[in-house]
C-alpha positions as a LaTeX table, in Angstrom:
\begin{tabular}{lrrr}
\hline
Residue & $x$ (\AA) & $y$ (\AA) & $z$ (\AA) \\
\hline
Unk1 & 15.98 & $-18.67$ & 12.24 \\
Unk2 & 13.06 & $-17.05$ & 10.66 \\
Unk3 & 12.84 & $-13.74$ & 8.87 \\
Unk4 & 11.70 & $-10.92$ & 11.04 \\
Unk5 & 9.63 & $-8.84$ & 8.27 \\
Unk6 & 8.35 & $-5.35$ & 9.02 \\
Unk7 & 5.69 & $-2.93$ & 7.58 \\
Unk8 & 8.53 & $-1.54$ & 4.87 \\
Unk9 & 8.55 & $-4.75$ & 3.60 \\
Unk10 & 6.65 & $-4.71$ & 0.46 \\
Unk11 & 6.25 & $-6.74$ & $-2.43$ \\
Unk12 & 4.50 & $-5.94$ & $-5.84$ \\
Unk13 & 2.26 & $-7.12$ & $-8.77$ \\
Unk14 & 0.05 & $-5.87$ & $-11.02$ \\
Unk15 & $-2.89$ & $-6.58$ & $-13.45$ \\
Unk16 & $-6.47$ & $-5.80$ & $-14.37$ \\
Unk17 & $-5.37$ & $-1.90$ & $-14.20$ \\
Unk18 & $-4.23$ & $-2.46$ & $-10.29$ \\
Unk19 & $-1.06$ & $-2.14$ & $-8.29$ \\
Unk20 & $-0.82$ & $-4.99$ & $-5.49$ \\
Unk21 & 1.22 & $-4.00$ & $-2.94$ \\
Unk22 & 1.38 & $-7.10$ & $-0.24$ \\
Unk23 & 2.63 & $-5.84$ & 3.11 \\
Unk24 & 4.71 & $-8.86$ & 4.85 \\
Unk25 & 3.59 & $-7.75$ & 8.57 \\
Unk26 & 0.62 & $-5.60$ & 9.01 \\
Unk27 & 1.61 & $-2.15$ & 10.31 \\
Unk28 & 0.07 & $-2.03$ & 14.65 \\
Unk29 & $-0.56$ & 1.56 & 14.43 \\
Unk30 & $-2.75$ & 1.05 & 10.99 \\
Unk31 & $-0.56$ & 3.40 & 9.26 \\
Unk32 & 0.71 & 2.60 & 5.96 \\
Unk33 & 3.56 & 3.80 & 3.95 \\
Unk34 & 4.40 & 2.37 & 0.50 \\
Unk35 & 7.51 & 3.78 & $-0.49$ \\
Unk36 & 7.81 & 4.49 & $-4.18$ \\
Unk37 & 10.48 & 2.43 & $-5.83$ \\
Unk38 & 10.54 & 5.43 & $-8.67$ \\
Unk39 & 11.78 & 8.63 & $-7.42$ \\
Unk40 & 9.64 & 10.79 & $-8.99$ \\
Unk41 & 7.56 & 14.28 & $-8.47$ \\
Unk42 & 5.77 & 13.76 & $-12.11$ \\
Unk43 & 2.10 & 13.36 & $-11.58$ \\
Unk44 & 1.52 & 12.45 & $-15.37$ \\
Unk45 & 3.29 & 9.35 & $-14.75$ \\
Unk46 & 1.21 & 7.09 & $-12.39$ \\
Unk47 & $-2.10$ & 8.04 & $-11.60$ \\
Unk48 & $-3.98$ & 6.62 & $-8.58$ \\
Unk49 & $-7.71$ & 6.85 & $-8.66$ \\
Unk50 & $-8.08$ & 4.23 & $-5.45$ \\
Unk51 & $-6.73$ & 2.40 & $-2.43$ \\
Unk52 & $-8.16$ & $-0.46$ & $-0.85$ \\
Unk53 & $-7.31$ & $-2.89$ & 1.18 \\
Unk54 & $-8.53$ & $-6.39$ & 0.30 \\
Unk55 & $-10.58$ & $-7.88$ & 3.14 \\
Unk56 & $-11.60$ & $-4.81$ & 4.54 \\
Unk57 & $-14.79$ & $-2.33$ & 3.73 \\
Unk58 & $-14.27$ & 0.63 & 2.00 \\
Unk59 & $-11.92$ & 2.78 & 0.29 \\
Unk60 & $-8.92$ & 4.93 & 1.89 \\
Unk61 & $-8.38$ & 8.33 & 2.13 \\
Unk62 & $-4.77$ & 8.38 & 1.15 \\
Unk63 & $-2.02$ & 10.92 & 0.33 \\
Unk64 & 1.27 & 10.74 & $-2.36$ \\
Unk65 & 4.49 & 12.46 & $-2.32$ \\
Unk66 & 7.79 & 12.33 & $-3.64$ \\
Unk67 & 8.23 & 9.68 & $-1.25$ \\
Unk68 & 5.23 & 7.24 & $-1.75$ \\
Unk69 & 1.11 & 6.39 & $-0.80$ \\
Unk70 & 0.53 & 7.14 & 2.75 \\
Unk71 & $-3.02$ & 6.42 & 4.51 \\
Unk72 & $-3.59$ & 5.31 & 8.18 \\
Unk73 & $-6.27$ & 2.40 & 8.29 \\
Unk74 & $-8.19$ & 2.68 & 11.78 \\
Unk75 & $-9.23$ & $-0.95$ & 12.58 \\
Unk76 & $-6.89$ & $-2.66$ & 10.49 \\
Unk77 & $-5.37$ & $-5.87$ & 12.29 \\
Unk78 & $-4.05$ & $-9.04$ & 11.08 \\
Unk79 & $-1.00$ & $-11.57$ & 11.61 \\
Unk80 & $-0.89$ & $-12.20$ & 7.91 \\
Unk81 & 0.45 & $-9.63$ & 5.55 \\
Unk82 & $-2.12$ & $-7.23$ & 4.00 \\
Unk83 & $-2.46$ & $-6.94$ & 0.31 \\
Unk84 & $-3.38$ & $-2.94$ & $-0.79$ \\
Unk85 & $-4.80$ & $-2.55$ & $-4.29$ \\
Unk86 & $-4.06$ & 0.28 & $-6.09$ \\
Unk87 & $-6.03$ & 1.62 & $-9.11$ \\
Unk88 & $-4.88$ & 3.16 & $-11.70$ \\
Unk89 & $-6.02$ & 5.11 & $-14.93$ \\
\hline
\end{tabular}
């Protein structure tokens, strides 16, 4: 049988001063939750300048807790995964 993946299902790389964060099944509601693997309040630690996602215009308005990145992409639709790209300094 095949794997039923969902929207938590997330799978990282990195390079070129970028997070990748491929989503296995594109969220229907557009809204995207990246749950931090590092449980961590310290803003000195990672910090995100931009979120895109590739294939798509334009940048995302996006918000991070202790719990991840959150943003909610209006439009967004596909039967692939999605790939976010996160930039860091």
């Amino acid at each position: 049988a095949a794997t039923e993946y969902t929207s938590h299902d997330v799978r990282f790389t990195a390079g070129h001063g970028a997070i990748y964060a491929i989503i296995l099944k594109c969220p229907d509601d557009g809204k995207v939750d990246i749950i931090s693997p590092v449980k961590s309040t310290d803003k000195n630690k990672l910090i995100v300048k931009d979120v895109s996602v590739l294939g798509y215009r334009g940048h995302e308005d996006f918000t991070i807790d202790e719990m991840g990145l959150h943003f909610t992409h209006k439009g967004l639709e596909s039967r692939f995964p999605i790939v976010v790209k996160i930039e860091t300094a």
